[in-house]
ChimeraX commands (.cxc) that place a marker at each C-alpha (Angstrom):
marker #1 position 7.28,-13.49,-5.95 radius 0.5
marker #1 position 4.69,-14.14,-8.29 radius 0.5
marker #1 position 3.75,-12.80,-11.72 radius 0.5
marker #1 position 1.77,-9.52,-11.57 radius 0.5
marker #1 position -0.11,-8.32,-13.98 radius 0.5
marker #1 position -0.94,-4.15,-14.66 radius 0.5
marker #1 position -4.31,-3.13,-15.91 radius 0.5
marker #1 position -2.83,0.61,-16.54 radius 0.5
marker #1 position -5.40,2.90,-16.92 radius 0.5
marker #1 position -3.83,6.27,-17.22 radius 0.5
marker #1 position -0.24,7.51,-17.57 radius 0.5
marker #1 position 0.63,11.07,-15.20 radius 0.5
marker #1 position 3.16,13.66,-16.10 radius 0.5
marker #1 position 5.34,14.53,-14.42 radius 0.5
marker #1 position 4.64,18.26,-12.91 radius 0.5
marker #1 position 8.93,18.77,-11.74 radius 0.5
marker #1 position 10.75,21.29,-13.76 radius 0.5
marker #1 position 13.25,18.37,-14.42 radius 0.5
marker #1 position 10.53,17.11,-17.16 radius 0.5
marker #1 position 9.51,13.27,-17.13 radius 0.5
marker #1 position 12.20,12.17,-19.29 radius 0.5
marker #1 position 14.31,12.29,-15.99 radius 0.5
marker #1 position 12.33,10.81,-14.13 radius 0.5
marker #1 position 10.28,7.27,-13.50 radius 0.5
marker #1 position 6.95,6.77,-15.11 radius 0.5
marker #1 position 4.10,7.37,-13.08 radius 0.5
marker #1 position 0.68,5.40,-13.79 radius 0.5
marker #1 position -2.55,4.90,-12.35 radius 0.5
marker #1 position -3.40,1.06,-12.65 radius 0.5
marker #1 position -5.67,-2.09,-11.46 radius 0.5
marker #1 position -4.19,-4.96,-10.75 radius 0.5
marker #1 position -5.71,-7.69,-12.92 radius 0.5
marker #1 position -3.94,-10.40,-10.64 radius 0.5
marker #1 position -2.65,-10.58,-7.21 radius 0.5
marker #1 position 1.15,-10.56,-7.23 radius 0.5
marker #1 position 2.78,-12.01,-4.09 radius 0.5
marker #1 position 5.00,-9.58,-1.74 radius 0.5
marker #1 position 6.41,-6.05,-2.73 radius 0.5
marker #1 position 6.58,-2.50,-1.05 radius 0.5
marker #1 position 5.03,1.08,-1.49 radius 0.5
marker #1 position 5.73,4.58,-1.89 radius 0.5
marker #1 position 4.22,7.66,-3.55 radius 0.5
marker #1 position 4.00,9.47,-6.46 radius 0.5
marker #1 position 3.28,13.10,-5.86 radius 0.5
marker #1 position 2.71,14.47,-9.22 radius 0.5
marker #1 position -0.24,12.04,-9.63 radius 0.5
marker #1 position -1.67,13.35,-6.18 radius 0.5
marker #1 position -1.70,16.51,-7.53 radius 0.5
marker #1 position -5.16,14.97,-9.13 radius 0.5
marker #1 position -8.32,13.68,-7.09 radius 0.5
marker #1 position -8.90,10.53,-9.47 radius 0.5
marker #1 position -12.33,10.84,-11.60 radius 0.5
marker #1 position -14.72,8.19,-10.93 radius 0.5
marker #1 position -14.40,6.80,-14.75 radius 0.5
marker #1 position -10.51,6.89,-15.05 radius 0.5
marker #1 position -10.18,4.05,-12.84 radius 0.5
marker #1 position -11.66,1.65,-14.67 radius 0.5
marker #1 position -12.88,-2.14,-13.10 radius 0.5
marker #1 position -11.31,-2.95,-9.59 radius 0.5
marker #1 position -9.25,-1.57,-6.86 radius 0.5
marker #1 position -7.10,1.58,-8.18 radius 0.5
marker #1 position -3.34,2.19,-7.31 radius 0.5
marker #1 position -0.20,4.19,-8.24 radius 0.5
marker #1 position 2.72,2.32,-10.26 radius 0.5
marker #1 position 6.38,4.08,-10.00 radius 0.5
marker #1 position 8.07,2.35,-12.99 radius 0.5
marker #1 position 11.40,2.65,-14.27 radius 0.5
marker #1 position 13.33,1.13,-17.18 radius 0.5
marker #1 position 17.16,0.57,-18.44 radius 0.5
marker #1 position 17.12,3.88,-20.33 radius 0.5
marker #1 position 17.11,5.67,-17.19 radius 0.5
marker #1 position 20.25,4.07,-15.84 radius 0.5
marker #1 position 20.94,7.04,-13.24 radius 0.5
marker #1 position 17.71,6.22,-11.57 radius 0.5
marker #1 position 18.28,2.39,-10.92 radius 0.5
marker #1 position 19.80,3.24,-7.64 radius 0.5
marker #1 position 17.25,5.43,-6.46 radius 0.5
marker #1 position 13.93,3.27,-6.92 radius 0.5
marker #1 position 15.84,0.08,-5.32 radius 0.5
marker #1 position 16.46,2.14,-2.30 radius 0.5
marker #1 position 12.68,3.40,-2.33 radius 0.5
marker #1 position 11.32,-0.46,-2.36 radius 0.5
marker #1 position 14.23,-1.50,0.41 radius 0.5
marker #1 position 12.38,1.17,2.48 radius 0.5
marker #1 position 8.62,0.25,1.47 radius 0.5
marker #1 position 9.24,-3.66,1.92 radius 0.5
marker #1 position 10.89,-2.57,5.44 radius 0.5
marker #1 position 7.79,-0.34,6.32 radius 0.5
marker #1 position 5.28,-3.11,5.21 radius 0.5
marker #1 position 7.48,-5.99,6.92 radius 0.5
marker #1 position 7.39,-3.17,10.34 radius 0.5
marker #1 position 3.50,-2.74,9.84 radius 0.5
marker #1 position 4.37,1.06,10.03 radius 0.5
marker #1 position 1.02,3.27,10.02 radius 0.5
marker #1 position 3.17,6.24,9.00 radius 0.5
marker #1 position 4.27,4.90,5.34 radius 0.5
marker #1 position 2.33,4.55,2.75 radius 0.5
marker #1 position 1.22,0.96,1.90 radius 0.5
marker #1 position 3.46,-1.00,-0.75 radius 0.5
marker #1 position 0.76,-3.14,-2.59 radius 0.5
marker #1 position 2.97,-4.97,-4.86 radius 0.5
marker #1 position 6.13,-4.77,-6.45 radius 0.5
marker #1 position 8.81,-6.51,-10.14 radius 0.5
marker #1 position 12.41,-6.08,-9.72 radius 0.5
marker #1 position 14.36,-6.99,-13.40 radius 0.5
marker #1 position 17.45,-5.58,-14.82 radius 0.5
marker #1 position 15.21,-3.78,-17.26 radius 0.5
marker #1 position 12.58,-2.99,-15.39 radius 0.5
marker #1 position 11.43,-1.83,-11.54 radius 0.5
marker #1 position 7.49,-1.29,-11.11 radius 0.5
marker #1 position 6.45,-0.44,-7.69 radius 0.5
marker #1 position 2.58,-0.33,-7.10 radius 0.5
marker #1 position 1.25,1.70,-3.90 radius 0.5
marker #1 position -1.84,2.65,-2.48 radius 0.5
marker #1 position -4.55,5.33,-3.67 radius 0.5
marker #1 position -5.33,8.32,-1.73 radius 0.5
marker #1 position -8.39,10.07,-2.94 radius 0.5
marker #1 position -8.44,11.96,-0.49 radius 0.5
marker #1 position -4.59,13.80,-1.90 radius 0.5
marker #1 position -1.82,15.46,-0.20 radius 0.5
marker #1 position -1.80,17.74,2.77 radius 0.5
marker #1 position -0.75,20.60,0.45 radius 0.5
marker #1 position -4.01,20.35,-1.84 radius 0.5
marker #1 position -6.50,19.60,1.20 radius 0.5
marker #1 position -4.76,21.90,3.85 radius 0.5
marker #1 position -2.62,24.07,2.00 radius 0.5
marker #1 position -4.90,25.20,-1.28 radius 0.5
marker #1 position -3.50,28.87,-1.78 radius 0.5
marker #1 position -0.47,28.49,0.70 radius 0.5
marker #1 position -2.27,29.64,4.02 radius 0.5
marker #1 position -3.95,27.09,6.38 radius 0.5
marker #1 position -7.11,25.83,5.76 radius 0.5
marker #1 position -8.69,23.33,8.43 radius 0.5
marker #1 position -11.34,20.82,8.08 radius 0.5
marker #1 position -14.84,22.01,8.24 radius 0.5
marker #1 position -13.37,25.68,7.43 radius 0.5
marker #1 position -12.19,25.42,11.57 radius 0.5
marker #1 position -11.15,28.62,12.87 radius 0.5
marker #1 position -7.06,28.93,13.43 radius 0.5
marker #1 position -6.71,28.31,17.43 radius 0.5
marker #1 position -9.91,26.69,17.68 radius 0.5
marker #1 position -10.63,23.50,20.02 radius 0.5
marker #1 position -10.59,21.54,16.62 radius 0.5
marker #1 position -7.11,23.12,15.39 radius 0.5
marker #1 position -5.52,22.14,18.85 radius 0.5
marker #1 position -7.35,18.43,18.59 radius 0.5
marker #1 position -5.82,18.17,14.62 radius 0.5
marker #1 position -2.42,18.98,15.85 radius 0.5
marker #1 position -2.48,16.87,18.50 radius 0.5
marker #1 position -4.17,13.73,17.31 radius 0.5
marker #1 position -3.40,13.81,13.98 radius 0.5
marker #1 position -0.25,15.63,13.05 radius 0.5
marker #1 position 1.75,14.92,16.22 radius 0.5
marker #1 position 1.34,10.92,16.18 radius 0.5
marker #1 position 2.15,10.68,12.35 radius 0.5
marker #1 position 5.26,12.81,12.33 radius 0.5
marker #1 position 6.98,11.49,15.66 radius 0.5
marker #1 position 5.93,7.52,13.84 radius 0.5
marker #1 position 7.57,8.70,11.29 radius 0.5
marker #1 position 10.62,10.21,11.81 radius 0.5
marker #1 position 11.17,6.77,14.50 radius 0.5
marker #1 position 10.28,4.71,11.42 radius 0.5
marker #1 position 13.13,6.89,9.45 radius 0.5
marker #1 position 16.35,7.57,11.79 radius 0.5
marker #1 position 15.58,4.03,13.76 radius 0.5
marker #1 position 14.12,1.28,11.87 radius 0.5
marker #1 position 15.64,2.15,8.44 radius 0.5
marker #1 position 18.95,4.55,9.60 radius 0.5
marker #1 position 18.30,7.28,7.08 radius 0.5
marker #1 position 17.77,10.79,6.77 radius 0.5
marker #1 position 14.41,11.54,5.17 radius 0.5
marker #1 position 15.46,15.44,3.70 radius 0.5
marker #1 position 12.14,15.78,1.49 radius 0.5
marker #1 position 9.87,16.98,3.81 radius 0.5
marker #1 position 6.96,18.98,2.45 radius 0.5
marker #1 position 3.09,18.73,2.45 radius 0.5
marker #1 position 3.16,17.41,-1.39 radius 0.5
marker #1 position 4.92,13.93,0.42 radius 0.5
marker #1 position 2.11,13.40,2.95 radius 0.5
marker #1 position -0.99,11.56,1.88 radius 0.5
marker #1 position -4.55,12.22,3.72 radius 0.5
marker #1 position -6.75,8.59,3.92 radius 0.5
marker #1 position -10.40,9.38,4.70 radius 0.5
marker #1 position -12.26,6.98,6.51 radius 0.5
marker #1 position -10.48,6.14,9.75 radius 0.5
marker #1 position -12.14,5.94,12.46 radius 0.5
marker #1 position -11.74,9.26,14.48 radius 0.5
marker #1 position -12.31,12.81,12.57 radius 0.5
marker #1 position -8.91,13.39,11.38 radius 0.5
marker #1 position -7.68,11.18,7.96 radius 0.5
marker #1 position -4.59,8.94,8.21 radius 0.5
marker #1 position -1.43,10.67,6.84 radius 0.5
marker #1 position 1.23,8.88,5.66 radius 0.5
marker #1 position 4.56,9.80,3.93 radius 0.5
marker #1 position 5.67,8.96,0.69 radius 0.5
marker #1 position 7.90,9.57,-1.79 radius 0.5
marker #1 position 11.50,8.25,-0.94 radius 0.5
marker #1 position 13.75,9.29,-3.82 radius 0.5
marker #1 position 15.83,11.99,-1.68 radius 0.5
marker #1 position 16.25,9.54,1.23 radius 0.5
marker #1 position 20.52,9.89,1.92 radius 0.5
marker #1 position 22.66,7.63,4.34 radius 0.5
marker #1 position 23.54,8.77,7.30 radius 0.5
marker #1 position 26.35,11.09,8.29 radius 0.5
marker #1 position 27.39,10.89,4.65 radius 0.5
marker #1 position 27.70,13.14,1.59 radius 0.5
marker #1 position 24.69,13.35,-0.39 radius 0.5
marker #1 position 23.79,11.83,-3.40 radius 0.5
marker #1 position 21.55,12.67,-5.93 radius 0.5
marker #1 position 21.09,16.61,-4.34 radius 0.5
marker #1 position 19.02,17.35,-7.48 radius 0.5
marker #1 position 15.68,16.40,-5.22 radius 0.5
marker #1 position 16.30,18.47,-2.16 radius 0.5
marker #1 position 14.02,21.02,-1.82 radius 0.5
marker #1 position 14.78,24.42,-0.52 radius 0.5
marker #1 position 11.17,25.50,1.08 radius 0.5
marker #1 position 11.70,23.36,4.44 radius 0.5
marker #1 position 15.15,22.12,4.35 radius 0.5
marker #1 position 17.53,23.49,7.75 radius 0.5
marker #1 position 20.06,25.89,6.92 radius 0.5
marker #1 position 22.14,23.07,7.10 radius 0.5
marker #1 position 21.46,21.86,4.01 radius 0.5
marker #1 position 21.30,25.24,2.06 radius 0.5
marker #1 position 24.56,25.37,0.82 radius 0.5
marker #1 position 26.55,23.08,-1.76 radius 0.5
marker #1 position 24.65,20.08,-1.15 radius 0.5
marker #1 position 27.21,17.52,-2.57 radius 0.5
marker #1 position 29.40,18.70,0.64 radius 0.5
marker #1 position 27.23,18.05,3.33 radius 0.5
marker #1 position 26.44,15.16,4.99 radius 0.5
marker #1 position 22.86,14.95,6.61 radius 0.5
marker #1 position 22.12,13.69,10.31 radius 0.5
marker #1 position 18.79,12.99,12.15 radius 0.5
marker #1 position 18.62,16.27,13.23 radius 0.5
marker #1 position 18.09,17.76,9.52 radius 0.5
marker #1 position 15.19,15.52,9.43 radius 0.5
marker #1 position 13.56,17.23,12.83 radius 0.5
marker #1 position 14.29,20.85,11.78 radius 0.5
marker #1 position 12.38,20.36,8.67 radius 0.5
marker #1 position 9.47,18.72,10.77 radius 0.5
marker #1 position 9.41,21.58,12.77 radius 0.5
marker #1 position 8.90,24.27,9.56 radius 0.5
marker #1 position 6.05,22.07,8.69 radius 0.5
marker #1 position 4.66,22.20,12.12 radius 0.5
marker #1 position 5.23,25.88,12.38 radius 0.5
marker #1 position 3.16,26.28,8.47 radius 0.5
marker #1 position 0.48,23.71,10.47 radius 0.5
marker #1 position 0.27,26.37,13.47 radius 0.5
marker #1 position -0.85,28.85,10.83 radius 0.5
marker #1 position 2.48,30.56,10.54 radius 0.5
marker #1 position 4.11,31.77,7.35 radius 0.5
marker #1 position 7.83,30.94,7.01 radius 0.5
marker #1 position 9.67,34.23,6.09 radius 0.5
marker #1 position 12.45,32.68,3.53 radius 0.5
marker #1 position 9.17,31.01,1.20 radius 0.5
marker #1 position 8.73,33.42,-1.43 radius 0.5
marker #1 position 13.19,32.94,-1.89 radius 0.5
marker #1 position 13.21,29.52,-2.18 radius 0.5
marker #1 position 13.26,27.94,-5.48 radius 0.5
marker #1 position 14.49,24.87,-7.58 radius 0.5
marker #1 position 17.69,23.48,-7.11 radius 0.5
marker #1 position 18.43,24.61,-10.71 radius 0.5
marker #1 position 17.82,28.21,-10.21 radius 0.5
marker #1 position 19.65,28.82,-6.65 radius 0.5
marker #1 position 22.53,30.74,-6.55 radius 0.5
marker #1 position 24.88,31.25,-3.49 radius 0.5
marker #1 position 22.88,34.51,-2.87 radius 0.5
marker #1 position 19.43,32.76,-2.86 radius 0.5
marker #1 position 21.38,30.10,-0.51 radius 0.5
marker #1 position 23.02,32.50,1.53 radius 0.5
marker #1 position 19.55,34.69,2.13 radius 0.5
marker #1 position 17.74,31.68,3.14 radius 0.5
marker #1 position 20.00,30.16,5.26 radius 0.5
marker #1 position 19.84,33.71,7.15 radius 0.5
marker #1 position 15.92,33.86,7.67 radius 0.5
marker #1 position 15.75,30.32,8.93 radius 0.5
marker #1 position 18.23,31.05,11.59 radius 0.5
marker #1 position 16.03,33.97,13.18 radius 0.5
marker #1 position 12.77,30.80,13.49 radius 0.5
marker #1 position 11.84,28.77,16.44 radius 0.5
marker #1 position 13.30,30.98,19.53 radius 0.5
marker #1 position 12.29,29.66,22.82 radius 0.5
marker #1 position 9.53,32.89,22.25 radius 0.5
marker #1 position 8.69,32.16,18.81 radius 0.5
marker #1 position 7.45,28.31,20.30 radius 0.5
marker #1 position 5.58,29.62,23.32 radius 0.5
marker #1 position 3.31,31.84,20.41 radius 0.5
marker #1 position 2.19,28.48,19.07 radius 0.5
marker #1 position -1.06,27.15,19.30 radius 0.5
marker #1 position 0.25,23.58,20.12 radius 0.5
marker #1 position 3.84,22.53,20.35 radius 0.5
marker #1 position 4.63,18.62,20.66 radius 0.5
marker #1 position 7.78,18.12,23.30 radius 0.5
marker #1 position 9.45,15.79,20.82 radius 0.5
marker #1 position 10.09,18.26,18.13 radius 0.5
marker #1 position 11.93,20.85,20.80 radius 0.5
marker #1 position 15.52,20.94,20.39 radius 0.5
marker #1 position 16.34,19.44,23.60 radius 0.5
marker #1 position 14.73,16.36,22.96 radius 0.5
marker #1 position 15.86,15.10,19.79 radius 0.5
marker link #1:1,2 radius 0.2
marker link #1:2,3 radius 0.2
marker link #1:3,4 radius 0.2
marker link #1:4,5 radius 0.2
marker link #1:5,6 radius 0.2
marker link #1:6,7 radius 0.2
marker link #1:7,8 radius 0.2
marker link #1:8,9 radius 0.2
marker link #1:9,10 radius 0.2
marker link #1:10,11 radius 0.2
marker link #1:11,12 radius 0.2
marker link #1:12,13 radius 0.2
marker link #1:13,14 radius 0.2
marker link #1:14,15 radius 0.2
marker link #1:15,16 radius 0.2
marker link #1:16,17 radius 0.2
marker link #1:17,18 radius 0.2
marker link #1:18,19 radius 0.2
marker link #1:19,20 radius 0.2
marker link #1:20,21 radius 0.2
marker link #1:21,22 radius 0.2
marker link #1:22,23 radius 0.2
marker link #1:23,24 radius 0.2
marker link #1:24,25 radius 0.2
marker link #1:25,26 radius 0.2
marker link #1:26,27 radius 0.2
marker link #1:27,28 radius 0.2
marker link #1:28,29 radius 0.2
marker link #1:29,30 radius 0.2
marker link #1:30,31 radius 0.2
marker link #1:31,32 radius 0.2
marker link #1:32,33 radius 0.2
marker link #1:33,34 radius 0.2
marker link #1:34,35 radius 0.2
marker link #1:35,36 radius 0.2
marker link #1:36,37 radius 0.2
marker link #1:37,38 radius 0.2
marker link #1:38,39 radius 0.2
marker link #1:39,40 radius 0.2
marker link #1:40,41 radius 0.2
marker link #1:41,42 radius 0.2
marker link #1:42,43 radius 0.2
marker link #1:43,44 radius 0.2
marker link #1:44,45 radius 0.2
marker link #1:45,46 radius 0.2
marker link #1:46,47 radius 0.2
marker link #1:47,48 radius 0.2
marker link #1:48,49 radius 0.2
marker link #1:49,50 radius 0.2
marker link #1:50,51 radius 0.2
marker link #1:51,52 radius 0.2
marker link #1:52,53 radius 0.2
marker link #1:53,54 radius 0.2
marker link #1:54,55 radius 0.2
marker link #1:55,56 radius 0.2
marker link #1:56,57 radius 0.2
marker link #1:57,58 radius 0.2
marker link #1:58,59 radius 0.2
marker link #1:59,60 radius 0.2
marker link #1:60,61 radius 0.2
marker link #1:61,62 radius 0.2
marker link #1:62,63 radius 0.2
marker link #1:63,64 radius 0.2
marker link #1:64,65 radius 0.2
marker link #1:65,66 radius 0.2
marker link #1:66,67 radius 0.2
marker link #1:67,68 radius 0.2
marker link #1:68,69 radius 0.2
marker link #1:69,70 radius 0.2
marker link #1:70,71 radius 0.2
marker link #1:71,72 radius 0.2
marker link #1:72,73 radius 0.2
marker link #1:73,74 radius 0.2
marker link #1:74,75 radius 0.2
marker link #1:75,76 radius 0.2
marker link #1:76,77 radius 0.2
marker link #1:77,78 radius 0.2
marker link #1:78,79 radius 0.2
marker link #1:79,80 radius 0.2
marker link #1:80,81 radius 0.2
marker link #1:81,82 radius 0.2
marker link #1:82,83 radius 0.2
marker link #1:83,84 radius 0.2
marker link #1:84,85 radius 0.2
marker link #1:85,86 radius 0.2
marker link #1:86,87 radius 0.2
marker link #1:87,88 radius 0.2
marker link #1:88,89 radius 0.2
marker link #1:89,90 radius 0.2
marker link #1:90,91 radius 0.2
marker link #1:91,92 radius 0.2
marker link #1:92,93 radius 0.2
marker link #1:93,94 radius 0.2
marker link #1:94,95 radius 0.2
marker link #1:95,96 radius 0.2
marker link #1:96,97 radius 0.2
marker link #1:97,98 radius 0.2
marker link #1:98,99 radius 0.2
marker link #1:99,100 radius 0.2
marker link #1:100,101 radius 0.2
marker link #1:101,102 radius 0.2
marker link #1:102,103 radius 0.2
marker link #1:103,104 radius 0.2
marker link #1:104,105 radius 0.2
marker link #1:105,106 radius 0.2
marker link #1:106,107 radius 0.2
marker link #1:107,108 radius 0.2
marker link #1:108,109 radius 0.2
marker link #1:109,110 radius 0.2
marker link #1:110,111 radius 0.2
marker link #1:111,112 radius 0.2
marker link #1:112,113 radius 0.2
marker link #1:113,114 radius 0.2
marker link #1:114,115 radius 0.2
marker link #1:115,116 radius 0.2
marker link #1:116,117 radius 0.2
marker link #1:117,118 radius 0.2
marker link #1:118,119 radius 0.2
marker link #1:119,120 radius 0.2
marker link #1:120,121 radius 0.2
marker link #1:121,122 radius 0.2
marker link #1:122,123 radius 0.2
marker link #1:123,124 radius 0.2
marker link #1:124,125 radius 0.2
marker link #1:125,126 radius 0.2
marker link #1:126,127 radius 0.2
marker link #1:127,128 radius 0.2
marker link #1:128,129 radius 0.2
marker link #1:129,130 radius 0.2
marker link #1:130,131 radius 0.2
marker link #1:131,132 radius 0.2
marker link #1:132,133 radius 0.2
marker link #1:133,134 radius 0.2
marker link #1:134,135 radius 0.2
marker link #1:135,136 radius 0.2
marker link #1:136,137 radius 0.2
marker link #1:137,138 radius 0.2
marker link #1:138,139 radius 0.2
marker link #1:139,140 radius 0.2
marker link #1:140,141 radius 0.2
marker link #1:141,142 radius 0.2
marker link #1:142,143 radius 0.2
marker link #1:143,144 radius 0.2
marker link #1:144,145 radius 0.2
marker link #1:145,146 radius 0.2
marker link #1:146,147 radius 0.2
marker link #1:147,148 radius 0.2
marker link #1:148,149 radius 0.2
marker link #1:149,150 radius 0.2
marker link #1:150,151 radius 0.2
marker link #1:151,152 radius 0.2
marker link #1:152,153 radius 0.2
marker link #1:153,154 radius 0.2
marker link #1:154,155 radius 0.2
marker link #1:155,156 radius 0.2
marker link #1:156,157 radius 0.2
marker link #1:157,158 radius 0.2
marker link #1:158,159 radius 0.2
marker link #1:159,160 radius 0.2
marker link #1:160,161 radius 0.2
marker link #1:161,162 radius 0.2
marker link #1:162,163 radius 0.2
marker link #1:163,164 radius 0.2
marker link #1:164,165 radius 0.2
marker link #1:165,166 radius 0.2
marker link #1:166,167 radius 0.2
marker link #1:167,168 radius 0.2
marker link #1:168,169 radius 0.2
marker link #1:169,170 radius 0.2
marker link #1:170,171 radius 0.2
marker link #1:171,172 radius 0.2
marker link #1:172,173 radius 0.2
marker link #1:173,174 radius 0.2
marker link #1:174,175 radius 0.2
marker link #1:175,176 radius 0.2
marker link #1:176,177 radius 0.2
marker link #1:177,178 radius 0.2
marker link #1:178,179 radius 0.2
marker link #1:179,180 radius 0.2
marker link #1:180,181 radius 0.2
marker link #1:181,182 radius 0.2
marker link #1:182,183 radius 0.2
marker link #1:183,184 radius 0.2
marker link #1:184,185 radius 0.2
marker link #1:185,186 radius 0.2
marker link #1:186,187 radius 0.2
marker link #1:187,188 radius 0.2
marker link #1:188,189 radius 0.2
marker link #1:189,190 radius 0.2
marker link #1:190,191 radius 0.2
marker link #1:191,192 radius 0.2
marker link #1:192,193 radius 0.2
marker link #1:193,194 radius 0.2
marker link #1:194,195 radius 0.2
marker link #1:195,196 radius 0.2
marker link #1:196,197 radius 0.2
marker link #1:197,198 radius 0.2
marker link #1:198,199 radius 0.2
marker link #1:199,200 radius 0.2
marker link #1:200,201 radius 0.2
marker link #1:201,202 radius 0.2
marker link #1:202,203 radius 0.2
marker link #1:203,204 radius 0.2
marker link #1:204,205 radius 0.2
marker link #1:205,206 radius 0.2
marker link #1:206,207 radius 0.2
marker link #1:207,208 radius 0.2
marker link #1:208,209 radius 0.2
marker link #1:209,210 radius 0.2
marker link #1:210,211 radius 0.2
marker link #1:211,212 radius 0.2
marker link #1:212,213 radius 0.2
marker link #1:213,214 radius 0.2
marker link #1:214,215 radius 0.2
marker link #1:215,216 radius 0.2
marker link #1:216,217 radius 0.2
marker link #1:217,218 radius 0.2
marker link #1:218,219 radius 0.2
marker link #1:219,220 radius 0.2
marker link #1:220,221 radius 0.2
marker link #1:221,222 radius 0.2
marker link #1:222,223 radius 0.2
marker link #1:223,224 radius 0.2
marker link #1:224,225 radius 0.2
marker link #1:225,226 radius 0.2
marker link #1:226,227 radius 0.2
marker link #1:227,228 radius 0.2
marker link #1:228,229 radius 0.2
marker link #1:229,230 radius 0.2
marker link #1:230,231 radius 0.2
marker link #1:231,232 radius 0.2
marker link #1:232,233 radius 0.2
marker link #1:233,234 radius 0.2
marker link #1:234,235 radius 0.2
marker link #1:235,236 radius 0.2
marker link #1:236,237 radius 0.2
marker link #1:237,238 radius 0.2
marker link #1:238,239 radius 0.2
marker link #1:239,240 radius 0.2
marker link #1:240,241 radius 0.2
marker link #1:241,242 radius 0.2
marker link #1:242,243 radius 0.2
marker link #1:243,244 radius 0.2
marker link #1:244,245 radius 0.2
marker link #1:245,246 radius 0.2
marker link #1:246,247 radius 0.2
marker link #1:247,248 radius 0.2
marker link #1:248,249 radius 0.2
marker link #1:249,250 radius 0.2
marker link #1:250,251 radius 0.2
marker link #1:251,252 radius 0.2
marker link #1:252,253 radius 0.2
marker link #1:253,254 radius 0.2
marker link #1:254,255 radius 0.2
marker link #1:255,256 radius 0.2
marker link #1:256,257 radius 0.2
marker link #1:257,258 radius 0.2
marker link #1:258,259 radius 0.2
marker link #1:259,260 radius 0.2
marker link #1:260,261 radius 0.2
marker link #1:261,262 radius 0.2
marker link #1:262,263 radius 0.2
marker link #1:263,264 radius 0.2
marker link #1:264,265 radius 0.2
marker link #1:265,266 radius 0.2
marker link #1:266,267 radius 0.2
marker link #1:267,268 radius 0.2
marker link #1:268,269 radius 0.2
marker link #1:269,270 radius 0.2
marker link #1:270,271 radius 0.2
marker link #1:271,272 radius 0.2
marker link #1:272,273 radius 0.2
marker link #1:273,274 radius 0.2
marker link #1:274,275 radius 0.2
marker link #1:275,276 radius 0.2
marker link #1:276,277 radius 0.2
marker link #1:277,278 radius 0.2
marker link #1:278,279 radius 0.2
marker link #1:279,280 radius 0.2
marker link #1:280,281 radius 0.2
marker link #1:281,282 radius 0.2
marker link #1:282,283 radius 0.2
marker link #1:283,284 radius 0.2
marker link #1:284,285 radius 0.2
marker link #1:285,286 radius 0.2
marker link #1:286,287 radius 0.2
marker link #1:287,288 radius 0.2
marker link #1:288,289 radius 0.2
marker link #1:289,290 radius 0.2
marker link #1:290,291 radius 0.2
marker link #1:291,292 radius 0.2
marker link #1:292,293 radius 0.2
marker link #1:293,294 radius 0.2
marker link #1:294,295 radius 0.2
marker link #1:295,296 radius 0.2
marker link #1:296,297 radius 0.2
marker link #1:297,298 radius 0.2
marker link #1:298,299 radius 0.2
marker link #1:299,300 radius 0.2
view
């Protein structure tokens, strides 16, 4: 691959209660040359923030993921990230986000993906935690039932085939911070595409690195002692289906319990577990306003 060259432009926090220091750099950059090759994924604590028209400097703007030898721990992680991005670029996939360019070194990984202004799902549709459509659309409407339908449904069934087919893993990150909204598509929905790869697991085999699995839309499954559990495809769909239920304009019951990793305990586990299981009876699916066939149990 050839030499690429960073304008960086501005350096992000990280906004996890793990801190940055345990976790890759994030940076808004330019390229200043083109770099041959090289795949994508997403930052989200840098999508937390619209980018101002004078932080990007001169040229086209990107995210850089970069991580270095003093984060050992980590190598393992961002390699499996750009196996997945090259695979999603190499598979054209309009689900992933775009891998622009990417340096592989023993001290050093730098992965560079695509901007989008346009941020997550959770800041455009999810400001306070309650719905909020395009165009301030009412919940039901014509244009709710079009959203779900020609927006949501397409991206999350591309996905999830892009996930338990193409690449054979189990995604277990889902939440609207991981989905990116791209304006100006033709149609009056934006492109969404998922990002953020770093709690991708094998599988059918024990998890690694459970410090990234998030309790808010994980299946009860996976809310228990997460180093004894091995994930399956199914995990993957009973997470899409929480986010489809928040998209109806539901609220999920075991929310307001969920927390970090770092402050469960077996009773938060335990309680949350217990509210998921009483979701998505045959009844509770008829009450939505649009239900795609793929995400019913049946037809995993």
């Amino acid at each position: 691959m050839a030499a690429v060259h960073f304008k960086i432009n501005k350096k992000f926090q990280s906004t996890t209660d793990r801190g940055p220091a345990h976790e890759p750099s994030l940076w808004l950059v330019s390229l200043a040359e083109k770099g041959g090759g090289g795949g994508g994924n997403l930052i989200k604590a840098a999508l937390e923030r619209p980018l101002a028209k004078d932080d990007g400097g001169s040229g086209t703007v990107y995210f850089m993921k970069s991580w270095t030898s003093d984060s050992p721990s980590e190598y393992g992680t961002m390699m499996q990230e750009l196996e997945i991005l090259r695979t999603a670029a190499a598979a054209k996939s309009s689900a992933i986000v775009g891998l622009i360019a990417s340096q592989v070194s023993i001290q050093c990984i730098r992965i560079v993906l695509e901007y989008a202004p346009s941020g997550t799902m959770r800041t455009r549709y999810f400001p306070e935690g309650k719905l909020v459509l395009d165009a301030n659309a009412a919940i039901g409407s014509d244009a709710h039932i079009r959203f779900l339908r020609d927006c949501c449904e397409p991206f999350f069934r591309e996905a999830l085939q892009f996930m338990h087919h193409t690449v054979k893993r189990v995604y277990c990150d889902w939440k609207f911070d991981n989905i990116l909204c791209f304006d100006g598509q033709a149609g009056p929905f934006p492109r969404l595409k998922l990002a953020d790869f770093s709690s991708v697991q094998q599988i059918g085999r024990p998890i690694v690195n459970p410090k990234n699995c998030n309790q808010a839309y994980t299946p009860p499954t996976l809310c228990a002692e997460l180093d004894k559990i091995c994930p399956c495809p199914e995990d993957d769909y009973v997470s899409v289906r929480y986010l489809f239920a928040k998209l109806n304009g539901l609220q999920l019951s075991w929310e307001a319990v969920a927390r970090t990793i770092d402050e469960m305990t077996s009773v938060h586990y335990i309680m949350i577990a217990l509210l998921k299981t009483e979701l998505f009876t045959p009844f509770d699916v008829e009450k939505t306003i649009y239900w795609p066939a793929f995400l019913l149990p049946s037809n995993n």
